[in-house]
N, C-alpha and C positions, 0 to 999 in steps of 0.2 A: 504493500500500500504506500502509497505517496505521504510526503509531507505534507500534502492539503488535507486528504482524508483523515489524518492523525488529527490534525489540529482541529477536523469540523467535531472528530469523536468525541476530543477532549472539551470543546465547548458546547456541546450535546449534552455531556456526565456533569460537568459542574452543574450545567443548569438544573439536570434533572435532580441532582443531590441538594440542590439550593431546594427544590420545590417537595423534595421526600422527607429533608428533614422543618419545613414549612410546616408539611401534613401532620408528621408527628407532635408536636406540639400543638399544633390546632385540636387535631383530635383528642389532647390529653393523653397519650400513648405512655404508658409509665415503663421503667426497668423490667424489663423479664418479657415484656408483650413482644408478640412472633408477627413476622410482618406479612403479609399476603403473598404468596407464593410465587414463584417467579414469570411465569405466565400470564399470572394476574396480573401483575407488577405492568408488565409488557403491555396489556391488555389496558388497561388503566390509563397510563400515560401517554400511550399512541409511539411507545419508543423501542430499537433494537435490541438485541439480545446485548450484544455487545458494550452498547450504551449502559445499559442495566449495572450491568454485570461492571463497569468501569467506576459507577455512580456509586452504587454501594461499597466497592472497594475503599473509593474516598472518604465514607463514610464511617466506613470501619477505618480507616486508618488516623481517623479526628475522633476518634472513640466514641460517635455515634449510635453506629452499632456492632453487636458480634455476626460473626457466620458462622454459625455450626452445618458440620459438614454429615455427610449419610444421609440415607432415606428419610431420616425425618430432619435434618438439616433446614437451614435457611438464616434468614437473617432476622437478631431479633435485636428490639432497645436495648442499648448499655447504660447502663448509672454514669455520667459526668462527673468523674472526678478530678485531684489536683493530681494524683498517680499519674491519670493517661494522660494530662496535659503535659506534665514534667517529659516523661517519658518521649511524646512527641518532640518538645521544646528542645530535646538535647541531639537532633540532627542539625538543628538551626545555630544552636551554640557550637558544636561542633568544626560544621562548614565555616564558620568564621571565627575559631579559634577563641570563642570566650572563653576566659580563665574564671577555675574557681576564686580568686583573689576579686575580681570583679561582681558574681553572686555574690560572696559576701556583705560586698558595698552596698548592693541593694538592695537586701535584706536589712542592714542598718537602719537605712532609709524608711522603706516599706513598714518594719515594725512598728521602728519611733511613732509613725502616724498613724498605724492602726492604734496603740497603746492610746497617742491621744484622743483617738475618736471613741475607744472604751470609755474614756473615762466620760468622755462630751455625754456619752450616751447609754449610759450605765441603767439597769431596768433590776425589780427585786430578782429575777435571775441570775443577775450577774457576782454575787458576792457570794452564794450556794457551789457554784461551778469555778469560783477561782477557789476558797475554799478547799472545797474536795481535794482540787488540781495539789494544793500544797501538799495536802497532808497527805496524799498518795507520794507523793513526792520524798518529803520527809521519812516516811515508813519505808523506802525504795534505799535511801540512804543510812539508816540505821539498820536495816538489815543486810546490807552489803550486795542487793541485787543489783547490778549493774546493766543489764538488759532494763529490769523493771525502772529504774531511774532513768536509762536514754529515753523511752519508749515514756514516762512522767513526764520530764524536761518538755520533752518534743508537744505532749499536747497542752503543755500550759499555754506555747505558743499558738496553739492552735483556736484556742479559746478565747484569748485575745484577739488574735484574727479574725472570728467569727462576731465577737460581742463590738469587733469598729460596725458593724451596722454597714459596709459598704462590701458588697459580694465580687466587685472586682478584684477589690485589693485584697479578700479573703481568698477569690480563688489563683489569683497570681502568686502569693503569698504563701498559698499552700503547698503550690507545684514546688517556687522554690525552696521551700522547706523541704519536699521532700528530694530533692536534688542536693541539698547540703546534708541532711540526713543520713542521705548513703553515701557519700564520701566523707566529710568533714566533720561532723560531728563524734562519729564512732570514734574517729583516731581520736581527738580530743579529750573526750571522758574516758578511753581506756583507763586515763592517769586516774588514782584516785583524786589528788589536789585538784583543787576546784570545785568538787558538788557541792559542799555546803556553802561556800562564797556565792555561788552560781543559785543557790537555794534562797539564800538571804538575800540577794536582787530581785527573786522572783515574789517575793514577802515583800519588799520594799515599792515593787511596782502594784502588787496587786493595791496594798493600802492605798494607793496614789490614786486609781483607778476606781474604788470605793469611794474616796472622797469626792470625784469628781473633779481631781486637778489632772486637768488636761494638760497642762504644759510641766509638770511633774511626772507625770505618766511619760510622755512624750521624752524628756531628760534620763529619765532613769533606763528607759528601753535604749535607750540610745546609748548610755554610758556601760551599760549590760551587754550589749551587742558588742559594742569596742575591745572591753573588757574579752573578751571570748575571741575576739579576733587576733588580739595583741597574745595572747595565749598560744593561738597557733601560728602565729609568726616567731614567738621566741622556741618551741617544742618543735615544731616543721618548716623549716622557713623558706623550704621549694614548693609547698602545698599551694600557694596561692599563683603560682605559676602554671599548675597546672590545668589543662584542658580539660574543661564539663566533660563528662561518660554519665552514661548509666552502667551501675557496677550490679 
């Protein structure tokens, strides 16, 4: 086939995959739902097998949807998460040689402002779920579990991110978290020095965030984040050099 034919297919499938995932949300389509069969599909849209078959590719590969394969195979909704977006994100960092040194910096950034936007927008939910967050945390620390503590740590952040009230910077936020998660952070907390400093920041921020000081919140996420980077630049000091993976 020619280079014209590539390029009509390729703007054939985007558009169909603009108008499939349209559908799916119009209709309310939630995770696990199996999507009308491939003929149908065909049958439906007035479009080629090929086209189809290109569309949903796209689809699936923006973690849209899955395709289970066999007889009863097909393609059904995926859950949207910061997993598949990370995971995607790290051919793009890749091809153009972002460094984790760089993720770091804008995680900095990103945090600081979700922190402030907890605190702008603190609801009686919000002091239940940092709460808890500690004292799992704590319990992780005085027991010596160091999975249980990464795996703590990790969604304290994550609950900050959620409680900024803005779902972009929750879900940008997430992916990068979970991109520094699997490289950067494990080496990090291997050591033990640090969990309780790194604990006593996350007490120091929650308070801020209860009170309602946004630019307290904002300061302390910030000097907590630095704090951690400055860590592994003195413990690893080629890590920030190194090129995004997923590991």
């Amino acid at each position: 086939m020619g280079q014209a034919g590539k390029r009509r297919i390729e703007k054939i499938s985007e558009t169909l995959a603009r108008d499939l995932l349209h559908d799916i949300l119009e209709r309310g389509l939630t995770p696990g739902t199996r999507l009308p069969s491939e003929s149908e599909l065909i049958a439906s849209y007035g479009v080629g097998k090929s086209s189809l078959r290109e569309a949903l590719r796209l689809l699936e590969v923006n973690g849209v949807i899955t395709i289970k394969t066999g007889p009863t195979g097909g393609p059904i909704v995926a859950e949207s998460s910061p997993v598949e977006f990370a995971k995607m994100s790290v051919f793009y960092f890749r091809s153009t040689r972002v460094t984790f040194g760089e993720l770091i910096e804008a995680r900095i950034m990103m945090e600081s402002m979700m922190a402030g936007l907890a605190a702008s927008r603190r609801n009686p939910q919000t002091e239940r779920a940092l709460r808890e967050s500690l004292a799992l945390t704590k319990a992780a620390v005085e027991s010596g579990d160091y999975q249980k503590y990464l795996d703590e740590a990790s969604n304290f952040h994550s609950i900050i991110s959620g409680l900024s009230g803005n779902r972009v910077l929750d879900f940008f936020g997430g992916a990068l978290s979970q991109l520094y998660y699997e490289r950067v952070a494990e080496t990090l907390m291997s050591a033990d020095s640090g969990r309780l400093d790194f604990l006593d920041e996350h007490e120091a921020i929650t308070n801020a965030v209860l009170a309602g000081d946004a630019n307290a919140a904002r300061d302390l996420m910030e000097a907590h984040m630095t704090a951690i980077q400055k860590r592994l630049d003195e413990y690893f000091p080629t890590i920030g050099t190194e090129i995004i993976d997923w590991r």
